[in-house]
C-alpha positions in Angstrom: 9.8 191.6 3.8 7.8 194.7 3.0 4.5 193.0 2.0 3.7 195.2 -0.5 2.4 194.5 -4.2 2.3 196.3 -7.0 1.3 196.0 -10.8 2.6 197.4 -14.2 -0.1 197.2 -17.0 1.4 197.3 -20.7 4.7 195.3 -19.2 5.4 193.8 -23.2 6.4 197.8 -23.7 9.8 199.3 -23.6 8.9 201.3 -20.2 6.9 198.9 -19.1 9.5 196.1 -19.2 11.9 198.7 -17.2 9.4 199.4 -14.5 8.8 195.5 -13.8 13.1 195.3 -13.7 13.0 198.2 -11.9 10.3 197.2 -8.9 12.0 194.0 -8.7 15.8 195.3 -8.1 14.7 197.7 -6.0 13.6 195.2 -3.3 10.5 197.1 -1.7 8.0 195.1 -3.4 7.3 191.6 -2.6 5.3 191.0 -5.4 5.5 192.3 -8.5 2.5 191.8 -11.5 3.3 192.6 -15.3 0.5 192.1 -17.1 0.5 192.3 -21.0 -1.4 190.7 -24.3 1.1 188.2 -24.2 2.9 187.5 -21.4 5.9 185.4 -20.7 7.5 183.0 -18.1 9.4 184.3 -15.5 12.4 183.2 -14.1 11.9 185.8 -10.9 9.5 183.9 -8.3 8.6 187.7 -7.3 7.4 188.3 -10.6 3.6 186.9 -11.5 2.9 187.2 -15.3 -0.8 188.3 -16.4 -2.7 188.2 -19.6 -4.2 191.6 -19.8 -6.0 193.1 -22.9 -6.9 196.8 -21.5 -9.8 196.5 -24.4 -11.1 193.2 -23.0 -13.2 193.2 -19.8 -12.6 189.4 -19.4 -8.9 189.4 -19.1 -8.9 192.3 -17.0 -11.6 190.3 -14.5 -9.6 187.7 -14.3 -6.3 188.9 -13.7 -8.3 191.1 -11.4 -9.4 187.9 -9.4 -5.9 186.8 -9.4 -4.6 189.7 -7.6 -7.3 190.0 -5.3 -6.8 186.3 -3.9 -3.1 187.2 -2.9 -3.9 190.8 -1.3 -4.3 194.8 -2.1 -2.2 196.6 -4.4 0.0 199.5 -2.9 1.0 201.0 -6.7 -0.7 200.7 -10.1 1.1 201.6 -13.3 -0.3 201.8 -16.5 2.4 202.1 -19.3 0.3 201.6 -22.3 -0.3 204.0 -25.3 -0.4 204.3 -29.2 1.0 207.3 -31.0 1.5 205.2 -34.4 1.8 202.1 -36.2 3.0 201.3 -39.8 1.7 203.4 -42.3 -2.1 203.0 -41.1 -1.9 205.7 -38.3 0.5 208.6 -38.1 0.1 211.5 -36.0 -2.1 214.2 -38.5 0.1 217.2 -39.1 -3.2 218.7 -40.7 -7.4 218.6 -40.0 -7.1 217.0 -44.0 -5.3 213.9 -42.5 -8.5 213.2 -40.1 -9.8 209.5 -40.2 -12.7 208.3 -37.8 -11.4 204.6 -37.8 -8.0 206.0 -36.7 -9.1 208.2 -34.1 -11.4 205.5 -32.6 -8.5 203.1 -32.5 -5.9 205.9 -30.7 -8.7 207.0 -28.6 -9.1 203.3 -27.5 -6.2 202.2 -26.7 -5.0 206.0 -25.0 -8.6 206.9 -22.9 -10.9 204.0 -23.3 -8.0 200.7 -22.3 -7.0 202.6 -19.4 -10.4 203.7 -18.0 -10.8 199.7 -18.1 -8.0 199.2 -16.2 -8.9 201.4 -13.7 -12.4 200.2 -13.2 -10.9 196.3 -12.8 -7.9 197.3 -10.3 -7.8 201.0 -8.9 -10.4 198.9 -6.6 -7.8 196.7 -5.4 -5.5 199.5 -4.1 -4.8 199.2 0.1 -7.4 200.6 1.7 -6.5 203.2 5.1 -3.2 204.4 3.6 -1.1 205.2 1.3 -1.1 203.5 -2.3 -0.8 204.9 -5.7 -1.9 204.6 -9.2 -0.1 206.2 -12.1 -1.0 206.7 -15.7 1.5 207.1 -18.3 0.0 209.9 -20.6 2.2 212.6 -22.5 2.9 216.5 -21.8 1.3 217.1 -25.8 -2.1 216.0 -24.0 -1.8 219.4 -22.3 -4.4 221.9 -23.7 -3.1 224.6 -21.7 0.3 224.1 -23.1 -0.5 223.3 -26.7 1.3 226.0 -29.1 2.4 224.0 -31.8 -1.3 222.1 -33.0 -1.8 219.3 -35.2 -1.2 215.3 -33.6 -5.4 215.9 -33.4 -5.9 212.2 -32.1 -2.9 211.8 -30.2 -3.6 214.9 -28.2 -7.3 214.1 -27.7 -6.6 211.1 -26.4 -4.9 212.1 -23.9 -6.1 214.6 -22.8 -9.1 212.9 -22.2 -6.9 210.3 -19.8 -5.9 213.2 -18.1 -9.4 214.2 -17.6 -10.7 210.5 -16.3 -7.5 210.2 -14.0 -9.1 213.4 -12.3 -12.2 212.3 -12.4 -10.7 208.5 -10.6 -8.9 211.0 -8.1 -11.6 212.2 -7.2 -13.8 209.3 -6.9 -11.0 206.9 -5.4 -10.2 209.7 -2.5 -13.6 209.3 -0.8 -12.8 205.6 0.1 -9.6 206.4 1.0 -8.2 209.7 1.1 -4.4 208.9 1.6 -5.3 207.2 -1.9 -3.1 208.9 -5.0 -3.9 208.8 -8.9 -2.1 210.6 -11.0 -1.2 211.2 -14.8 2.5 211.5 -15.2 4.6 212.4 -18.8 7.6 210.5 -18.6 10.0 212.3 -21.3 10.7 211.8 -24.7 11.8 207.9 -24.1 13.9 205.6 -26.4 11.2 203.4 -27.5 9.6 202.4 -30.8 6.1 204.6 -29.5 8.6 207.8 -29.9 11.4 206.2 -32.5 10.2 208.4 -35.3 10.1 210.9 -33.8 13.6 211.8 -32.5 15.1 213.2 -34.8 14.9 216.9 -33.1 15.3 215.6 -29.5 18.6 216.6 -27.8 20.2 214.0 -26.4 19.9 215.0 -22.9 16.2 215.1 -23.4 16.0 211.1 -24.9 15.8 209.0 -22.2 16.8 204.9 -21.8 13.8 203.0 -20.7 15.8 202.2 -17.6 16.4 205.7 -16.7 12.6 206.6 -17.2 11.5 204.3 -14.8 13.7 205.7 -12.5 12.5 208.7 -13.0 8.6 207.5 -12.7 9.9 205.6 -9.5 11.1 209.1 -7.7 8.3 210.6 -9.0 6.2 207.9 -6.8 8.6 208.5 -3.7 7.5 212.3 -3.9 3.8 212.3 -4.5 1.9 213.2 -1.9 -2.4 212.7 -1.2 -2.5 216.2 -2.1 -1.1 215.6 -5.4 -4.0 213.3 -6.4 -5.1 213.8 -9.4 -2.6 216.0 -10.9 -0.7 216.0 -14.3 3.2 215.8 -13.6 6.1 215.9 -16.1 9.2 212.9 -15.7 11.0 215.6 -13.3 7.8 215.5 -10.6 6.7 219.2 -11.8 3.2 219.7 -12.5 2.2 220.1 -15.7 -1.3 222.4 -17.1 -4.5 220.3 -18.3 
């Protein structure tokens, strides 16, 4: 057995769900943590289910003592994010469609949750060699790469994660600098977060849940300590800030 650990944060989400399926079949990991707001039973004794609210410092301590009490982490993901929801919060095609409650809630649930989770767990990554943490964030979040405009909050949001995973790259490689953070895009994925939204996406480009988190597992295989803190698309290329 390999001894290693890992964690998916946001498992109740379509990629999410495929990464814990996918970390389990793949047999490296001996013990798998999928934490979510609600989580449920396992049949899988390799599989440990969490409560984890990325907004609630409590659940994130606890779950954080859980881990700690059976060993390190060796990989992090964090596959949480909110683009809409209902009628209450669309992506703004215009500055007109601004709303400070909206853009408070997409900015904490897209920067703010995840900065949480890193502060309880990137921690709890093996010290003296390799382990990695990944944050699922999305190629709009680009500011160098932004032609198009509008999605204000969306955008913002994460281009702000991007931001703090550099600034946890930075800060997690002076403990230990085989350490790895990173802020990946994982395509245009078949999920209710991009369900809208498809309309105009070939469908080469729309991905299964399943096959993103293979792609997000290769893209683990080939990140190195010099990629810390880097932006990557679902393919492994780097992406702008």
């Amino acid at each position: 057995m390999s001894g290693k650990r890992a964690l998916v944060i946001g498992s109740g989400g379509g990629i999410g769900a495929a990464l814990v399926d996918q970390l389990v079949v793949s047999g490296r990991f001996d013990r798998v943590y999928a934490g979510s707001r609600r989580p449920e039973a396992s049949n899988d004794p390799s599989v440990k289910r969490l409560t984890t609210d990325i907004l609630d410092d409590d659940t994130l301590a606890e779950a954080g003592r859980q881990i700690a009490n059976e060993g390190a982490l060796d990989l992090l993901i964090v596959a949480t994010g909110l683009l809409h929801r209902g009628t209450d919060i669309r992506p703004e095609k215009s500055l007109r469609q601004l709303d400070a409650s909206v853009m408070a809630e997409v900015f904490a649930i897209n920067s703010v949750g995840p900065a949480l989770v890193a502060k309880h767990f990137l921690p709890l990554l093996a010290r003296r060699q390799r382990a990695v943490a990944i944050f699922l964030s999305a190629r709009v979040g680009s500011i160098a790469d932004n032609r198009l405009g509008g999605w204000h909050s969306y955008r913002a949001s994460k281009a702000a994660l991007n931001a703090l995973v550099r600034c946890f790259a930075i800060e997690l490689g002076r403990s230990n600098p085989e350490a790895i953070v990173a802020a990946l895009h994982p395509g245009t994925v078949d999920t209710p977060l991009s369900e809208p939204f498809q309309a105009r996406v070939a469908e080469s480009s729309l991905f299964s849940a399943d096959k993103s988190a293979m792609h997000i597992m290769a893209v683990f295989d080939q990140l190195s300590s010099r990629d810390s803190g880097g932006f990557y698309g679902w393919d492994g290329r780097p992406i702008p800030y």
